[in-house]
C-alpha positions in Angstrom: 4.2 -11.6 11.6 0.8 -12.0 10.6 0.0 -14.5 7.5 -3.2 -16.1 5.7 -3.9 -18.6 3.2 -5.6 -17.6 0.0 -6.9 -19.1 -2.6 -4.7 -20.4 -5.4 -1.7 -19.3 -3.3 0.2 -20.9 0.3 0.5 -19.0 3.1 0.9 -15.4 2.9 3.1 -13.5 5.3 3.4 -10.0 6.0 6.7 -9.0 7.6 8.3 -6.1 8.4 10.4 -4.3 5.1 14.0 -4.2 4.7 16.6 -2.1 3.1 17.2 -5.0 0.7 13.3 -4.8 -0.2 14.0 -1.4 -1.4 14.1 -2.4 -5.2 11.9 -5.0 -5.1 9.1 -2.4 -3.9 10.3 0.4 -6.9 9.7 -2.0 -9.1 6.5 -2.8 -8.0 5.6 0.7 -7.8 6.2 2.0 -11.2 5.5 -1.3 -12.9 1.9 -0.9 -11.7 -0.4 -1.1 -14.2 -2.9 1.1 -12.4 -0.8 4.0 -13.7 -0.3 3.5 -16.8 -1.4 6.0 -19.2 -2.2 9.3 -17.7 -1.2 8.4 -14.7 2.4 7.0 -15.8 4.4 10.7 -15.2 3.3 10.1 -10.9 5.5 6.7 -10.5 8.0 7.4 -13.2 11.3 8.5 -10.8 9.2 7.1 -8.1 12.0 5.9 -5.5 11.2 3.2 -2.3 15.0 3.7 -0.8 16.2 1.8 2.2 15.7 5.4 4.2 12.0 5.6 3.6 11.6 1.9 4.5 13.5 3.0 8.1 11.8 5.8 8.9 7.7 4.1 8.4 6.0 1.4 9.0 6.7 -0.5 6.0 5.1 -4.3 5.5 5.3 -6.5 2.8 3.8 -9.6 1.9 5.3 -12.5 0.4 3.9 -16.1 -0.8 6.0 -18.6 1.7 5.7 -21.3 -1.2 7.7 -19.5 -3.8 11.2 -19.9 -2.6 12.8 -16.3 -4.4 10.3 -15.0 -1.5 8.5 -12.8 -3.9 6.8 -9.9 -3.0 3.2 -9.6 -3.3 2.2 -6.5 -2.1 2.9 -3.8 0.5 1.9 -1.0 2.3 3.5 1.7 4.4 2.1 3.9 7.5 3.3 7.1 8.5 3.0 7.7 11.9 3.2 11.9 11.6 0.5 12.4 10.5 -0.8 9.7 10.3 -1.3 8.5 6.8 -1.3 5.4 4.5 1.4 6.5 2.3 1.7 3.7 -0.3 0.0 0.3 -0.5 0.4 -1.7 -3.8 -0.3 -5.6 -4.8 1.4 -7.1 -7.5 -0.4 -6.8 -10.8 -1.0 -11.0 -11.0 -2.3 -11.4 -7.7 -5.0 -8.4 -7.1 -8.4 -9.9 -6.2 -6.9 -12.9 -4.2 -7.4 -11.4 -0.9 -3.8 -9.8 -0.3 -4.9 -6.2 -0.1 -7.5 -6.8 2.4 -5.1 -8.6 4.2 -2.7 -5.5 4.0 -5.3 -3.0 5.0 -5.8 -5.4 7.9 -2.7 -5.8 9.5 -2.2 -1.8 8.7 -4.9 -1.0 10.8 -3.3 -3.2 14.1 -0.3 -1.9 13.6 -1.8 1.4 13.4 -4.0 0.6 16.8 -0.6 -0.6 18.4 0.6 3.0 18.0 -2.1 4.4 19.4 -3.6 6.0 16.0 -7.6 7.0 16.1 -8.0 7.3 12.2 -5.6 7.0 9.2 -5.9 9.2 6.2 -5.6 7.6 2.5 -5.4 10.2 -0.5 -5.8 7.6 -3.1 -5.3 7.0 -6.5 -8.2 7.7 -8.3 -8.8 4.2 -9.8 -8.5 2.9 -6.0 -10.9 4.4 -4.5 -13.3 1.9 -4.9 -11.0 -0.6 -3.1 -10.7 1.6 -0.1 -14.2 2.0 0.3 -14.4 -1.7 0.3 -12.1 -2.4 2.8 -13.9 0.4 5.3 -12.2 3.5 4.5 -14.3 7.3 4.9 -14.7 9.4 2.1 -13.5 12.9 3.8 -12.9 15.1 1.1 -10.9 15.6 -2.1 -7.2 16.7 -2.6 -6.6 18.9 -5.5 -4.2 18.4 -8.3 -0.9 19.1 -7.8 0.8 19.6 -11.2 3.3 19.2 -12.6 3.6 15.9 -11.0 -0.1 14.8 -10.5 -2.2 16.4 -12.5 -5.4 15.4 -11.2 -7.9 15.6 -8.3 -7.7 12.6 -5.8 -10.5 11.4 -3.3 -9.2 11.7 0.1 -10.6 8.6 2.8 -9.9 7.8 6.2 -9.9 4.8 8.5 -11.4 5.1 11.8 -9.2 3.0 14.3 -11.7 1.3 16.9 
C-alpha cells in the first residue's frame, strides 16, 4: 500500500480494489460531475462489477480517518494493452492532491509489470489534468456514437 497526507485530509491510502468496492466505484462513476450534461448518456448504465475489478489493476484510495473507509478516488490499469482505463476522484476532494497520487502509484505499478508507456483516451474536460501529471498528447480518438458522441484527446505515459 502506498499512502500520503494531504492537506485538509489524514493519511491517504491506496489499496488494491475489492469485489465489495464494486458499488462504491459505480457510484462514483456516474455520480461524477464531470459528465454531466452532454456527457451524462457515457456513464449512465456505466457498470464497475466485481469481474472487472478481478481481471485489472484496480486501486482505490481511501481517507484512513473516516471510519466508513470512504472512497476517494480510483484508477484502473489494463495490462493488454496497456491502458488507463478509468481514473476518477470524488467530486469534494479534486484538487487535494489525490489524483496525482493515483497517477503516481499507477505508474509503479505499471513499471512493476514491466509496461514502457500507458495510453489514456481521456475525457475531454480531463485532459488538462493529464497533461499536468506528465501524460503525451499522441493523437485523437474519434467519436464513437451512439454512446460517445464526441472526439477525445488520446495521451500516453512514458514509463522510465
Amino acid at each position: 500500500m502506498q499512502s500520503s497526507t494531504t492537506p485538509g485530509r489524514g493519511e491517504i491510502v491506496i489499496r488494491r480494489a475489492v469485489a465489495r468496492d464494486a458499488k462504491r466505484l459505480t457510484r462514483l462513476v456516474r455520480g461524477s460531475r464531470a459528465y454531466e450534461g452532454q456527457y451524462a448518456a457515457m456513464v449512465a448504465a456505466y457498470r464497475v462489477g466485481p469481474d472487472y475489478i478481478e481481471a485489472h489493476q484496480v486501486f482505490v484510495a481511501v481517507d484512513t480517518d473516516d471510519p466508513a473507509g470512504r472512497v476517494l478516488g480510483f484508477y484502473s490499469l489494463v495490462l493488454v494493452p496497456p491502458e488507463l482505463d478509468l481514473l476518477f476522484v470524488e467530486d469534494g476532494t479534486q484538487g487535494r492532491g489525490i489524483g496525482r497520487l493515483l497517477v503516481e502509484h499507477m505508474q509503479s505499478e505499471a513499471r512493476a509489470a514491466g509496461l514502457v508507456r500507458v495510453r489514456v483516451v481521456s475525457h475531454p474536460p480531463a485532459e488538462g489534468f493529464y497533461r499536468s501529471v506528465g501524460a503525451l498528447f499522441t493523437g485523437t480518438a474519434r467519436a464513437n456514437p451512439p454512446v460517445v458522441a464526441w472526439d477525445r484527446p488520446e495521451l500516453e505515459f512514458l514509463i522510465p
